[in-house]
N, C-alpha and C positions, 0 to 999 in steps of 0.2 A: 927877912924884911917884914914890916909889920904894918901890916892895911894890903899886902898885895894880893889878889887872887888870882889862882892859878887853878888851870884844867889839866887832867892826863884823859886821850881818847884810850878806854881800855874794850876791847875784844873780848867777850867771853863765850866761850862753847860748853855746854853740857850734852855730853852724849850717854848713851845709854848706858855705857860701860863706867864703872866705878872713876875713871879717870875723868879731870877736867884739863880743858887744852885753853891757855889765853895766851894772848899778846898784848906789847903795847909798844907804844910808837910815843917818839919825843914829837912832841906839836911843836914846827917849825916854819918859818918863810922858806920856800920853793927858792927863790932868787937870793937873797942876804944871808939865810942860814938864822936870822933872830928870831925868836919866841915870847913865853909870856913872861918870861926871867928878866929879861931884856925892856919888858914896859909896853910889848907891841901886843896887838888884837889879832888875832888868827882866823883868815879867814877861809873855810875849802871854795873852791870853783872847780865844775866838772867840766873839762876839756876830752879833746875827741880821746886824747892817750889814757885816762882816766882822772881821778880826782888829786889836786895841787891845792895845797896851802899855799897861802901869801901875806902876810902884816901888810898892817894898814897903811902903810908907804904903798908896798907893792900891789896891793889888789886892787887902790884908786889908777893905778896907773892902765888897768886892764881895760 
């Protein structure tokens, strides 16, 4: 697709040892399961159980 931008939230650890340790996580809505592929805006909100994504349907709703 061309004009779209897109985020990955990436994790990176450097420790002391020669080795590096990351992660990454598909940036998703909490409720729907759409993302930025999808055309939606991703938003975190920190709730008591920890932190939820929501697209911009779902987060005005909160």
């Amino acid at each position: 697709m061309q004009g779209v931008n897109q985020t990955i939230i990436h994790d990176m650890q450097i420790l002391k040892t020669p080795r590096i340790l990351t992660s990454v996580s598909k940036v998703e809505c909490y409720v729907c399961g759409k993302g930025l592929e999808d055309g939606h805006s991703i938003t975190a909100k920190t709730l008591p159980n920890g932190i939820v994504l929501f697209c911009d349907v779902h987060y005005s709703l909160q």
